[in-house]
C-alpha positions as CSV (number, residue, x, y, z in Angstrom):
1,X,92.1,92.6,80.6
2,X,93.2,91.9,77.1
3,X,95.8,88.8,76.6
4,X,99.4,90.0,75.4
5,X,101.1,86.9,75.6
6,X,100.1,83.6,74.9
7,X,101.8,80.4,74.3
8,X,100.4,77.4,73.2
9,X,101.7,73.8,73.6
10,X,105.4,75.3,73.8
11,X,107.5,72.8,74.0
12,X,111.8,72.3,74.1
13,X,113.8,69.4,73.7
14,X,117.5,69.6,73.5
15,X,119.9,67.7,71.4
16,X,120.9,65.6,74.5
17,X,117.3,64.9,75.0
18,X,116.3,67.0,78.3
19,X,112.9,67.6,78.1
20,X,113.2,71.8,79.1
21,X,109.6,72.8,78.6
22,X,106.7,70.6,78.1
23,X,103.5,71.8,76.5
24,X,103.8,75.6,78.3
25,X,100.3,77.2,78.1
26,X,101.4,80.6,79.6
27,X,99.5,83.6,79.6
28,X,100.1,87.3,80.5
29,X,97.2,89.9,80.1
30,X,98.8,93.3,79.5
31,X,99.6,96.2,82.1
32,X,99.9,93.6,84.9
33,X,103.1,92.5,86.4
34,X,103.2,88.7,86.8
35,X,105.7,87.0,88.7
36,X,107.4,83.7,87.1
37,X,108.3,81.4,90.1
38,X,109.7,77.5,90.4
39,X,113.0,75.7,91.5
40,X,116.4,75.4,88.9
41,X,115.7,73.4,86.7
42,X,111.9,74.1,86.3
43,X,112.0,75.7,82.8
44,X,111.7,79.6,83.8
45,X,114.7,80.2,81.7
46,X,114.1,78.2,78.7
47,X,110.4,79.5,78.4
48,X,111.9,83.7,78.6
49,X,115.0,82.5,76.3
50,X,112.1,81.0,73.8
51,X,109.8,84.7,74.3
52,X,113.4,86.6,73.8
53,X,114.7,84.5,70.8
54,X,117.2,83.3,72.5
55,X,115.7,79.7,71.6
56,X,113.6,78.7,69.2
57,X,110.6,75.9,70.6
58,X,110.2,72.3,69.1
59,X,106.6,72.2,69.0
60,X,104.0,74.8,70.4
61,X,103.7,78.4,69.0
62,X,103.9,82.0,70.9
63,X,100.8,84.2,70.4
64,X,101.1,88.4,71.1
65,X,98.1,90.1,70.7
66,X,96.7,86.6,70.0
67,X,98.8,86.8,66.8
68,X,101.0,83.7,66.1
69,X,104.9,85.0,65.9
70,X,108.4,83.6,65.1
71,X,110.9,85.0,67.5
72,X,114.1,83.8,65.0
73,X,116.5,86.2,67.3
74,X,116.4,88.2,69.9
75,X,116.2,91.6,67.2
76,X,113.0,89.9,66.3
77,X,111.5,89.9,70.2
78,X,112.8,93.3,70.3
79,X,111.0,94.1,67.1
80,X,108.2,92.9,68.8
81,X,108.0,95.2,71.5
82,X,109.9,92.1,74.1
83,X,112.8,93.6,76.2
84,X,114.7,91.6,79.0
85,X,117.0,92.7,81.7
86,X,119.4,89.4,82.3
87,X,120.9,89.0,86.3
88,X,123.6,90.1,84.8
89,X,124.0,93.2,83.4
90,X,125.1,93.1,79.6
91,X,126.7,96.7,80.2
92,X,130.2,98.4,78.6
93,X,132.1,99.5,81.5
94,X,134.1,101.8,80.2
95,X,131.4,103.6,78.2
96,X,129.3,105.7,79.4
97,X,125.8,105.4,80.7
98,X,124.1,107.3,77.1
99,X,127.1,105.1,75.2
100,X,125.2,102.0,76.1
101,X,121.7,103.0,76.4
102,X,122.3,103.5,72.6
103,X,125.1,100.9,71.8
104,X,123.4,99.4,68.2
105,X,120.7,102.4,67.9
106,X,123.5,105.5,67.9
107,X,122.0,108.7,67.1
108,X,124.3,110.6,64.0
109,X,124.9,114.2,63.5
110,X,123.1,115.2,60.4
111,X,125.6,116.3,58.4
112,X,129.2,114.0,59.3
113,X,127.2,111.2,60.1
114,X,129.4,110.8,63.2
115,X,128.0,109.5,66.7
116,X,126.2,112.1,68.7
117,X,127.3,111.9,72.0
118,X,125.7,115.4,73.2
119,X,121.7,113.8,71.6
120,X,122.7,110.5,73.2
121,X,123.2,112.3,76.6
122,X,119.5,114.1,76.2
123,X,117.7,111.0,75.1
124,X,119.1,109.3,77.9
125,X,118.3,112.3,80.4
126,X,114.9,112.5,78.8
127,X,114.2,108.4,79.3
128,X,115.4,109.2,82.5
129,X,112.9,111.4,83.2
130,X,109.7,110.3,81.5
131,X,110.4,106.8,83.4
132,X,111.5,108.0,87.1
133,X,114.7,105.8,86.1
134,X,117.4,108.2,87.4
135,X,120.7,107.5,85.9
136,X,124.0,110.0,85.1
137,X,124.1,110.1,81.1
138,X,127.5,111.2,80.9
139,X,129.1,108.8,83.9
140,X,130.9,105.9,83.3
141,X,129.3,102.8,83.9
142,X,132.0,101.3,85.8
143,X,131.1,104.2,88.2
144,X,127.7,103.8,88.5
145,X,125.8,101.9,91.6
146,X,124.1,98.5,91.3
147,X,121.1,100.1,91.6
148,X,121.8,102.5,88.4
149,X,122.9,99.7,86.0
150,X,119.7,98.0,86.7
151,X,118.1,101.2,85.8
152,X,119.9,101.6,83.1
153,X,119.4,98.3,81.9
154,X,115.8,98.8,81.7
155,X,116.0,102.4,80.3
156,X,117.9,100.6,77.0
157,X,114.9,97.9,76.4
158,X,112.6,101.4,76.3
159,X,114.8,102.9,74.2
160,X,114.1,100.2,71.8
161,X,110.7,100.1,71.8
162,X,109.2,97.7,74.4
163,X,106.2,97.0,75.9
164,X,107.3,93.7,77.6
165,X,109.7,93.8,79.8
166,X,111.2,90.3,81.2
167,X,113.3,90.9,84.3
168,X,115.6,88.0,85.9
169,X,115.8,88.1,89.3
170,X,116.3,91.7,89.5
171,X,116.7,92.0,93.1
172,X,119.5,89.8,93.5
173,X,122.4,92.2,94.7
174,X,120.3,95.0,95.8
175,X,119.3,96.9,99.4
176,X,116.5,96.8,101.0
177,X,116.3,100.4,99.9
178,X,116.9,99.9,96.4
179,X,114.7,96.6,96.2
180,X,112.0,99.3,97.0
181,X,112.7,101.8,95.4
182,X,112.7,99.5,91.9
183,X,109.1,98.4,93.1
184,X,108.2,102.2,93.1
185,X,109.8,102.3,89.9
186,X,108.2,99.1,88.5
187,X,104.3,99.9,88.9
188,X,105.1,103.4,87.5
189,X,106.1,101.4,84.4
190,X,102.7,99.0,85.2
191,X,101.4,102.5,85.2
192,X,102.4,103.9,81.8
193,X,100.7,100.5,79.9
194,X,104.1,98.7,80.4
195,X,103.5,94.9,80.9
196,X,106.4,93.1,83.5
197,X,107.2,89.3,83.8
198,X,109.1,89.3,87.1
199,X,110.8,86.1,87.8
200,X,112.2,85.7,91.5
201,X,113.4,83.4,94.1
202,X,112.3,86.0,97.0
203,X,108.6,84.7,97.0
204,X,108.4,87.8,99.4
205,X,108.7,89.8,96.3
206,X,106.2,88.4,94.3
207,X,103.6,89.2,97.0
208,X,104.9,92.3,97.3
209,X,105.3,93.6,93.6
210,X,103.1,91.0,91.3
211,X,99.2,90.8,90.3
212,X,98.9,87.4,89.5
213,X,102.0,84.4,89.2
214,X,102.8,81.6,87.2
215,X,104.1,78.4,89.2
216,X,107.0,76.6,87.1
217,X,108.3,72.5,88.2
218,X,109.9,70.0,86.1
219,X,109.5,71.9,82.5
220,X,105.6,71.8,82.9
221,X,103.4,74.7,84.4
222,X,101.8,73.9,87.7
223,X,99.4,76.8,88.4
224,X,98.7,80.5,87.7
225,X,97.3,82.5,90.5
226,X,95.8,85.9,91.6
227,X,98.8,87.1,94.1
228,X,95.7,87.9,96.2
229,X,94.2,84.7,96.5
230,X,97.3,82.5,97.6
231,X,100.1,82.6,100.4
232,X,103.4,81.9,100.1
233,X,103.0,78.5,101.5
234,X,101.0,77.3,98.8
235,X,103.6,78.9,96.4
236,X,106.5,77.1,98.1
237,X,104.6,73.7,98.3
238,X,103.9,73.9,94.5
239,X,107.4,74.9,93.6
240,X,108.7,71.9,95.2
241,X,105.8,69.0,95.5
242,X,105.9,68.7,98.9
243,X,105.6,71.0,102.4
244,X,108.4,73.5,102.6
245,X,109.7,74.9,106.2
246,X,110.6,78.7,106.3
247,X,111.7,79.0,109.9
248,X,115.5,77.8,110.4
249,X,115.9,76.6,114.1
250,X,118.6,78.5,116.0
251,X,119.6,77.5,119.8
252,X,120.7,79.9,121.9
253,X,124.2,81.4,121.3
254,X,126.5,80.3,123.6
255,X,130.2,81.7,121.8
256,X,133.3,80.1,122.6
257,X,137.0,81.0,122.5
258,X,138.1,83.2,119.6
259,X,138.9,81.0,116.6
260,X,140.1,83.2,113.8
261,X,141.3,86.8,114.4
262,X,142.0,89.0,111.2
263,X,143.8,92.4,112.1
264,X,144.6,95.6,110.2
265,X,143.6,93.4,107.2
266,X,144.5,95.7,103.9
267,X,144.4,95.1,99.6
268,X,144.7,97.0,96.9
269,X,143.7,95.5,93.4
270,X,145.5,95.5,90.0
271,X,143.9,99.2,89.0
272,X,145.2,100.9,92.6
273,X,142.2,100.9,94.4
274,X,141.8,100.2,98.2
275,X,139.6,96.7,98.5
276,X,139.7,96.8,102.2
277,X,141.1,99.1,104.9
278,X,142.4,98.1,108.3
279,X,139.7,95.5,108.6
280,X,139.9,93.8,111.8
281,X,137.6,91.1,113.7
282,X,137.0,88.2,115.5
283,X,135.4,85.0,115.0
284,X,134.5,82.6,118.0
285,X,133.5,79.1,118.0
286,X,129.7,78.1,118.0
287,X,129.4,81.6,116.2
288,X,128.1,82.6,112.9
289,X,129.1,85.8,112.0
290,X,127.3,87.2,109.1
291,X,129.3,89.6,106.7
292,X,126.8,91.5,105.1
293,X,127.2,94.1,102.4
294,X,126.8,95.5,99.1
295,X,128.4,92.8,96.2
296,X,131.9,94.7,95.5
297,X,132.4,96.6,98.8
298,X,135.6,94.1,100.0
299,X,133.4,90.7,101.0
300,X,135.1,89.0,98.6
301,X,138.6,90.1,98.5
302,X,138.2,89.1,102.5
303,X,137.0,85.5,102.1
304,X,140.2,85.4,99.6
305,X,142.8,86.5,101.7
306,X,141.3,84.1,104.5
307,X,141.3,81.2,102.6
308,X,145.0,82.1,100.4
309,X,143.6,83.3,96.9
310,X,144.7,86.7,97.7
311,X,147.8,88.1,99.5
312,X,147.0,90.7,101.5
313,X,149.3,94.0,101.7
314,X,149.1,94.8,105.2
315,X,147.5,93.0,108.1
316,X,147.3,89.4,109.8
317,X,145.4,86.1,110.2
318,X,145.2,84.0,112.8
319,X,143.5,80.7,112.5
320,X,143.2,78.8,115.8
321,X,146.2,81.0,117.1
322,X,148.5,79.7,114.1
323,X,149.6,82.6,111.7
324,X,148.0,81.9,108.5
325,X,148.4,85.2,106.7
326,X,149.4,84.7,102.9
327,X,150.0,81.1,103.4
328,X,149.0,78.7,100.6
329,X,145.1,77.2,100.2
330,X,146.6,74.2,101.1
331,X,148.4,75.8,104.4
332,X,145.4,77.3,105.5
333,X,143.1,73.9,104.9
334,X,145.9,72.2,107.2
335,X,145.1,74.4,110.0
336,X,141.6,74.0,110.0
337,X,139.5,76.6,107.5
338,X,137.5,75.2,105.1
339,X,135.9,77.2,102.3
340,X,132.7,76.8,100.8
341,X,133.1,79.7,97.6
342,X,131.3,81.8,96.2
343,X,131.3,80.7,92.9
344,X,131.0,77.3,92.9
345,X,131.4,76.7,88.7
346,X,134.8,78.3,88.9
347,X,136.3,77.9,92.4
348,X,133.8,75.2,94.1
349,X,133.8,72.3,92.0
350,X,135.7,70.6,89.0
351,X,133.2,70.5,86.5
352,X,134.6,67.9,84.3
353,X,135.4,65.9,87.3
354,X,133.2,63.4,89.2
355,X,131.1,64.1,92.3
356,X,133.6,61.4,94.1
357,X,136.7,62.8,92.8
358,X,135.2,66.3,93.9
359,X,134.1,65.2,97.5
360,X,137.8,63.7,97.8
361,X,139.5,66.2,96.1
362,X,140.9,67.4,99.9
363,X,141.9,63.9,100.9
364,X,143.7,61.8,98.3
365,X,146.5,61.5,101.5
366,X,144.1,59.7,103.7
367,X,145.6,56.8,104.9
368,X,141.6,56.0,104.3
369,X,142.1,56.3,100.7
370,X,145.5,55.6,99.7
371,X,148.4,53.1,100.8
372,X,151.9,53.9,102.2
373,X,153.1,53.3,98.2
374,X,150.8,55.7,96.8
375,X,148.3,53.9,95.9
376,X,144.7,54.8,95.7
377,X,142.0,52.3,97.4
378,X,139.2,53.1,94.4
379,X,136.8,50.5,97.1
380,X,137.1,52.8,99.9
381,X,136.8,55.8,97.8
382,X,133.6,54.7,95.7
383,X,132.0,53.6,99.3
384,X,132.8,56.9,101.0
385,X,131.3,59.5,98.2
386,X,128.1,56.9,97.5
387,X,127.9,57.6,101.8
388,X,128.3,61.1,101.5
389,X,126.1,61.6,98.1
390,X,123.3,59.6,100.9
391,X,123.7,61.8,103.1
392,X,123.9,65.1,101.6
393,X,121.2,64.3,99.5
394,X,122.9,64.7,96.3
395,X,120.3,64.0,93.4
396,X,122.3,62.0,90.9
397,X,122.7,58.6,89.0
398,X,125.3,57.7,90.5
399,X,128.8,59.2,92.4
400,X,130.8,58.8,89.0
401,X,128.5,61.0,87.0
402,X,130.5,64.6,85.9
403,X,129.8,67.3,88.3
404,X,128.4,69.6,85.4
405,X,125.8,67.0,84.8
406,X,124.2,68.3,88.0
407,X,121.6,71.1,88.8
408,X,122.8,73.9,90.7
409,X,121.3,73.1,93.7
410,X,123.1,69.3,93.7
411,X,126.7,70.8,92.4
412,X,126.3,73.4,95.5
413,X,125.2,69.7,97.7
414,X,128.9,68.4,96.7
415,X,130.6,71.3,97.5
416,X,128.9,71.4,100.8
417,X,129.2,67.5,101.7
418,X,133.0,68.4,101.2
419,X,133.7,71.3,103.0
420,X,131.4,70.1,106.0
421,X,133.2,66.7,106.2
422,X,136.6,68.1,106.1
423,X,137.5,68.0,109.8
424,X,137.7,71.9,110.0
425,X,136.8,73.8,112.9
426,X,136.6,77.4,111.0
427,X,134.0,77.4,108.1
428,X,134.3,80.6,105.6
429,X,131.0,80.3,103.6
430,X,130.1,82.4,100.8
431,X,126.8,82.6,99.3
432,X,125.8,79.3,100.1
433,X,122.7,79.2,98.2
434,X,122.9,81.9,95.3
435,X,121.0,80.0,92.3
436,X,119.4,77.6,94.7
437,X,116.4,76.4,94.8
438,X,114.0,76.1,97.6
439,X,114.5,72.5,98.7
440,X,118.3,72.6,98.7
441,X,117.9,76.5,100.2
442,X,115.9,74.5,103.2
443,X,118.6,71.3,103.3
444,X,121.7,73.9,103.2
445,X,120.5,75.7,106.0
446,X,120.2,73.2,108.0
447,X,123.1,71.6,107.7
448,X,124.6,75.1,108.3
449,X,122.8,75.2,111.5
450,X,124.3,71.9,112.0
451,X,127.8,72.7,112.0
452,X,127.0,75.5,114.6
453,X,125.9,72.9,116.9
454,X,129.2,71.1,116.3
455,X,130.5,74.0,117.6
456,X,132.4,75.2,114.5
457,X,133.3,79.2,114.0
458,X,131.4,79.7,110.9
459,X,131.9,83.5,108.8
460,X,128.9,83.7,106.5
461,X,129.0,85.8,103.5
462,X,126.0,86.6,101.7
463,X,124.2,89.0,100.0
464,X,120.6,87.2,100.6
465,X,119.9,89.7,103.4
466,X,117.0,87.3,105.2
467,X,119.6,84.7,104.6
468,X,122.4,86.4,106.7
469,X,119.6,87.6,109.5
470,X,118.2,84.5,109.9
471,X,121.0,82.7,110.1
472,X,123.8,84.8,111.9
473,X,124.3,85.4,116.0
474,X,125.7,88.5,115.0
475,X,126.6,91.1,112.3
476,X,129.4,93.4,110.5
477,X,128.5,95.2,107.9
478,X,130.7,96.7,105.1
479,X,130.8,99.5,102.9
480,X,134.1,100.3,100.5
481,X,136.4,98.5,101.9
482,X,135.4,99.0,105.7
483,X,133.4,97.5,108.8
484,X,130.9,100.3,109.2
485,X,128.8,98.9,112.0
486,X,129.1,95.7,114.3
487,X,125.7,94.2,116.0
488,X,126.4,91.2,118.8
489,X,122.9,90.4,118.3
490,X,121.7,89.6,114.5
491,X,118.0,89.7,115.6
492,X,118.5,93.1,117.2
493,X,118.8,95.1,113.9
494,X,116.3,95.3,111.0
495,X,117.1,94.6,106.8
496,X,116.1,98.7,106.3
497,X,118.8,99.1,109.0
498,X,121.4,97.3,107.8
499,X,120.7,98.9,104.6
500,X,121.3,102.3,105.6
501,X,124.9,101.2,106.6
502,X,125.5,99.2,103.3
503,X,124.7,102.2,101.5
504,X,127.5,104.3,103.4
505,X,124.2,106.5,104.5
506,X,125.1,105.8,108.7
507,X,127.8,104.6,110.3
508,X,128.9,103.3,114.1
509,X,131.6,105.0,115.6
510,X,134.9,103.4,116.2
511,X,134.4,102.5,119.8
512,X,131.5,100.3,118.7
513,X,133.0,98.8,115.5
514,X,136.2,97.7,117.8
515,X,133.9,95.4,120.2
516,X,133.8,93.1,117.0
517,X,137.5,92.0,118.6
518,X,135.8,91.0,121.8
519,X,138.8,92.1,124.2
C-alpha cells in the first residue's frame, strides 16, 4: 500500500523542557484505519497536534505522499487534505447543523453575496448522503444526539477537502449502538479511499475497527503492529511496560441496610427544562450501584443534588437516615458522603494548590492537624500526605509539588486518596477514570473494589459502559431525566441491552423500576 504519512525524527520540546515527542518515526499507508494507542502522557496528542498544525516540531520533518511539508496552522493541515474530529465537539449550538458544517466556507447567493442557507442545507443533505453520515441540515445543533454531532463533526472535515481524518477518542460518550453504528460508518469512509488515525483507550475498539496500530509510551514510539497479529495483552503490556490485569475481582454481593434513599427527586435548569423527574432509589451498604446513561440525560444534575451543588425542586435525601436534602457540601460531608467528581480540573482538585493541601483540604479541623488555638501542625500534615501519596501511588517529586504539575491519571490518584480516606460510609463516584490511563484504570479499580469490601454504599457514575458492568452489583439506567430500567444483578444484562434503554428505545414498567427502593 502506498505511504501517506510519514514522519521522520519528529521531535517536541516545550519551553519548560518536557520532552513530548522524541524522534517519532510514524507511518500510515493510505485507505487503512490505524489505531493510535498509549497511556496520558505518552505523546498521542502532541504527535496529531504536530500533523494538525496545532504545533509546530523542534526537530524531525512530516512527509505526505513522501513529500516533506510545513503544517504552520491548522488551515495549512486542512489544505493538505488532514481533518480532525477533537473529543470535544468544536460545534455552534445555536446554529444549525448546515450553519456549522459550513462555518468559514459559507456558500453566497450569486447576486447579494449574502449567505445561502437553502445551498448550505443541500450540500449538507448531499454530504449526508454520499457518506452514510445521517444528520438534520436544518436542526439545531443544541438538538441534535451525541451520535449526530459526531457525524457532523466529520461531515465538516469532508466538506473541506480531507483525505485524513484524525479522530480522538470518538467513542467516548457513545452506546453500544452508536459505537457500532460509527464502525459501520468508518470503513465505509476506509471504503471511499479515506485514510483514519483512530486513537482510543477502548483497546476493544482497536481490534474491532483498526488494520494495523501504533503503540505510544513516554514520548517515544514502542511498536506498530498488524491488528491481526497481536492481542490485546501484548497491547496493554506495551502501553504500560509491565503485565496489565483486565479482570477486577468482585466477592459475592452480600447488601446491607439501606444507606442513602433519594425520593421523588426533581430539577429544572436555568433554560426551563426538566433534568430529572421523580427519581427515586436506594443505595445499601456493601453495594455498588452503577448509574449508567447517556452523558446529559440527568446523571449529573443527580450526583449534584446528592452531594449539595444543586438544590433540588422537589424530592428528598436521606443519607444514613439524616435528611440531607439541599444542605451545604460541607453538611452533607459531615454526615458521611464523600464525592469523587466528575471533573476533577474544576471540582476535584485545586490546581494551584499542593497534593497535601489537596488530600487535607477536608480536614484542616483535625485535632490531627491543628491545635485547640488554631494552629496548623505543618509536621503531622507533611507526614500524613507523604503516607497517603505511598499509598495511593501518586507519581510525584514530592507532596508539595502543584497539583497541575501532575498527569491525569496521578491528579485523579489525589482526588481518590482523599475521598477514600475521609471516614465516609456513602461514596458518590463519578467517572472515576475518564482520561486515565491503563495503570491507574487498573489501581482505581481496585481500590474501588476495596471500599466495597469495607462495606461502603458506593453510587458509581460512568459512562465507560465495561466500567459500570464490571464493576456494579446492580444497575439503573437513565434516559431524559428518568430511571427507565432497574437490574438487581449487573451481570444479568448485556452493554446492547443497556443500550436499548439509554436510547429511550425500551423501557421497564413501573412495578419493576420501584424494586430499586427495596421495600
Amino acid at each position: 500500500m502506498h505511504t501517506l504519512i510519514r514522519t521522520e525524527k519528529l521531535s517536541k520540546i516545550y519551553p519548560n523542557g518536557t520532552f513530548a515527542n522524541k524522534s517519532i518515526e510514524f507511518t500510515v499507508l493510505e485507505g487503512e484505519i490505524h489505531g493510535l494507542v498509549g497511556e496520558n502522557g505518552a505523546g498521542k496528542s502532541t504527535l496529531m497536534k504536530m500533523l494538525y498544525g496545532e504545533e509546530q516540531p523542534s526537530a524531525g520533518q512530516i512527509l505526505i505522499d513522501e513529500k516533506p511539508v510545513s503544517l504552520a496552522s491548522e488551515f495549512d493541515a486542512i489544505k493538505a487534505g488532514i481533518g480532525m474530529v477533537h473529543q470535544h465537539f468544536m460545534l455552534v449550538p445555536s446554529l444549525t447543523a448546515a450553519e456549522n458544517l459550513v462555518l468559514g466556507k459559507e456558500p453566497k447567493h450569486p447576486k447579494s453575496r449574502t449567505f445561502d442557507f437553502e445551498t448550505a442545507a443541500r450540500v449538507t443533505e448531499e454530504l449526508s448522503k454520499q457518506y452514510n453520515l445521517p444528520v438534520i441540515a436544518k436542526a439545531r445543533v443544541a438538538d441534535l444526539s451525541v451520535s449526530m454531532r459526531q457525524k457532523l463533526e466529520i461531515l465538516k472535515a469532508l466538506y473541506r477537502g480531507a483525505r485524513i481524518l484524525i479522530l480522538d477518542e470518538p467513542t467516548a460518550v457513545l452506546t453500544p449502538q452508536e459505537t457500532e453504528e460509527l464502525f459501520v460508518e468508518l470503513k465505509a469512509l476506509r471504503n471511499h479511499g479515506k485514510t483514519i488515525i483512530f486513537i482510543s483507550h477502548k483497546l476493544k475498539e482497536i481490534f474491532q475497527l483498526c488494520d494495523r496500530v501504533t503503540v505510544m509510551r513516554d514520548g517515544r514510539m514502542i511498536a506498530t503492529h498488524k491488528v491481526a497479529e497481536i492481542d490485546i495483552h501484548q497491547i496493554s503490556n506495551e502501553m504500560v511496560g509491565r503485565e496489565v490485569r483486565f479482570e477486577v475481582a468482585h466477592p459475592p454481593f452480600a447488601p446491607g441496610a439501606k444507606a442513602l434513599e433519594v425520593r421523588d427527586l426533581a430539577f429544572v435548569d436555568d433554560f426551563g427544562i426538566a433534568k430529572l423527574k421523580k427519581v427515586s432509589f436506594a443505595l445499601r451498604q456493601n453495594e455498588i450501584l452503577g448509574v449508567v446513561g447517556v452523558d446529559g440525560n440527568g446523571q449529573t444534575e443527580l450526583v449534584e443534588i446528592i452531594t449539595g451543588a444543586q438544590r433540588a425542586l422537589a424530592g428528598t435525601v436521606r443519607a444514613n437516615g439524616a435528611e440531607i436534602t439541599n444542605r451545604s457540601p460541607g453538611y452533607i460531608r459531615h454526615h458521611g458522603i464523600a464525592h469523587i467528581a466528575e471533573d476533577r480540573m474544576t471540582v476535584g482538585t485545586a490546581l494551584p494548590a499542593s497534593i497535601e493541601q489537596n488530600i487535607l483540604a477536608d480536614r484542616y479541623w483535625d485535632r490531627k492537624f491543628s491545635s485547640a488555638t488554631g494552629f496548623l501542625k505543618s509536621r503531622e500534615m507533611s507526614a500524613y500526605a507523604d503516607t497517603l501519596v505511598k499509598e495511593f501511588d501518586i507519581r510525584c517529586k514530592s507532596a508539595k509539588q502543584p497539583v497541575a504539575s501532575l498527569s491525569g491519571g496521578n491528579m485523579q490518584k489525589v482526588v481518590v486518596a482523599r475521598e477514600f480516606t475521609a471516614s465516609a460510609s456513602i461514596l458518590i463516584i463519578s467517572q472515576p477514570t475518564r482520561g486515565v490511563d491503563i495503570g491507574a484504570i487498573e489501581y482505581i479499580h481496585s481500590k474501588i473494589m476495596e471500599m466495597r469490601g469495607a462495606a461502603k454504599a458506593i453510587l458509581l457514575v460512568s459512562s465507560d459502559l465495561q466500567e459500570v458492568m464490571a464493576l456494579s452489583d446492580s444497575l439503573i439506567v437513565m434516559h431524559e431525566g428518568e430511571i427507565v430500567a432497574y437490574f438487581p444483578s449487573a451481570a444479568s444484562v448485556t452493554d446492547k441491552e443497556l443500550g436499548l434503554y439509554m436510547l429511550g428505545i425500551k423501557r421497564q414498567s413501573d412495578d419493576e423500576i420501584r424494586k430499586v427502593l427495596h421495600e
